[in-house]
Steps between C-alpha positions, in 0.01 A plus 500: 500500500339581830731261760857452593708367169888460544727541175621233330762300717839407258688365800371204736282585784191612566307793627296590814301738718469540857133543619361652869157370563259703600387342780723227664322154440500129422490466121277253342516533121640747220437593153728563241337698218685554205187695341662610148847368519486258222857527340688627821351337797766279731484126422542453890445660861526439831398609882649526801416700860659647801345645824710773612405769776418884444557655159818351333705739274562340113852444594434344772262206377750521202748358720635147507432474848116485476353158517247403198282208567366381146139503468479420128748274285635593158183474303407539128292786361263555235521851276196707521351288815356479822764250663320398839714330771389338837784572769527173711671379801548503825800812478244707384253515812748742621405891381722619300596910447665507149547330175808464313331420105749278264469534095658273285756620320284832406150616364190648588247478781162712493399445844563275839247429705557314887220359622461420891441571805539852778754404787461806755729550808260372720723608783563815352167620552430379851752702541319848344179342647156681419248375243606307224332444109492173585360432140751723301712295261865615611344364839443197399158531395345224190200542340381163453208478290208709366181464361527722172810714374410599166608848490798537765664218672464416833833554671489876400261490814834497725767634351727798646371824440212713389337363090636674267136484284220257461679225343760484817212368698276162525190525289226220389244518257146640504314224675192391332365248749481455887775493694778695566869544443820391755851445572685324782837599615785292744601745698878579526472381887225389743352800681279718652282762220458840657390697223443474144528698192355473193614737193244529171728797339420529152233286510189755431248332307598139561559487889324257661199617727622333828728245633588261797773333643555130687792336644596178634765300667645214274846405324649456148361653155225287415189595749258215581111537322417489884628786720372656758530868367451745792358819418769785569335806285106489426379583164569914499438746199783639268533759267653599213842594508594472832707426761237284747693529840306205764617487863150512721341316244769219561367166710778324703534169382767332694795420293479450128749382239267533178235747385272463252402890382159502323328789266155500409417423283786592243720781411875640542708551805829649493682380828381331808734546807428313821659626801531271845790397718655150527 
């Protein structure tokens, strides 16, 4: 069995695992998959969360001292299943650093999945000052919608690090018609784009043959049909496999809190990162 499985408990209890996140954050939702534990999966589980500073020793989050806020009751489980939770309420707006995962009494768990949201030390990096991804996920960065994703998803665009290989990237379909492909981003803060840059690694035959970028000032994570999209990088070639570095190229817009990135008219990109202060 490829996950975490406990041996059989003979004595009351139940048994548990201590998680780090890795990226402090508010948590929005969690899956439970039980993939292939049919006989031996836990009849129950549970959630709970702590935000503690710097990097905590086992021992130390072990201890009784730590204070747990619950984030998910004492819920049933299905063997060989996909168990989806929402987390709700108003204790969980606060970002949270580690998980402490309850099993009832024993059993199996393939994988856990913690869906939310990037909290960054905003103050943190006044502090270390400079240019900023303001797009990067473990910045807050959320890619909010795209226009095709049939190959790769689209918030491979913005996570940390180089692709590891084509499928670790966003890719759409061949287009067939007019038009061309897009995806709009919030923007971990408002701020100020200075330079972009725009990675098509292992993209050789299926790179797109140019691309653009917009940005605007709004709020929340559903845009308007009607926004006034300011143009902050004009439509510029790319090529195959390559690390696209734009800072002359870059028009100052003012202050933006969403970009919308668009490739013409289709293809595979493997990270965007979009430098500016805020």
């Amino acid at each position: 069995m490829d996950g975490w499985e406990t041996r059989r408990r003979r004595t009351p209890g139940f048994d548990w695992c201590i998680i780090r996140l890795g990226l402090p954050g508010t948590i929005r939702g969690v899956v439970v998959d039980t993939s292939f534990f049919r006989g031996n999966y836990p009849e129950q589980c549970s959630l709970e969360a702590c935000a503690i500073a710097g990097l905590p020793t086992a021992e130390e989050l072990a201890n009784e001292a730590v204070e747990w806020t619950e984030i998910l009751p004492q819920v049933s489980l299905s063997g060989d299943s996909q168990n989806a939770f929402a987390i709700e309420g108003d204790e969980t707006e606060e970002p949270f650093t580690h998980l402490r995962f309850k099993i009832y009494p024993d059993g199996g768990v393939a994988r856990l999945r913690v869906y939310g949201e990037a909290v960054p030390d905003w103050d943190r990096l006044k502090r270390i000052g400079g240019d900023l991804d303001l797009a990067a996920v473990e910045n807050g960065g959320l890619v909010l919608s795209c226009s095709d994703m049939f190959f790769g998803h689209r918030h491979n665009l913005i996570m940390p690090g180089r692709a590891v290989n084509m499928s670790d990237g966003w890719e759409t379909k061949r287009r067939r018609g007019p038009g061309h492909d897009w995806v709009t981003i919030k923007l971990g803060s408002p701020g100020h784009i200075n330079r972009l840059e725009v990675d098509t690694s292992y993209f050789k035959g299926n790179f797109p043959e140019s691309c653009s970028l917009e940005g605007c000032k709004t709020t929340g994570h559903v845009l308007p049909v009607s926004l006034d999209w300011k143009r902050i990088l004009p439509r510029v070639k790319l090529q195959a496999h390559t690390r696209h570095l734009f800072e002359e190229e870059v028009i100052d817009a003012g202050i933006v809190s969403h970009v919308r990135f668009n490739i013409f008219p289709d293809g595979g990109v493997s990270r965007l990162r979009v430098y500016g202060s805020f």
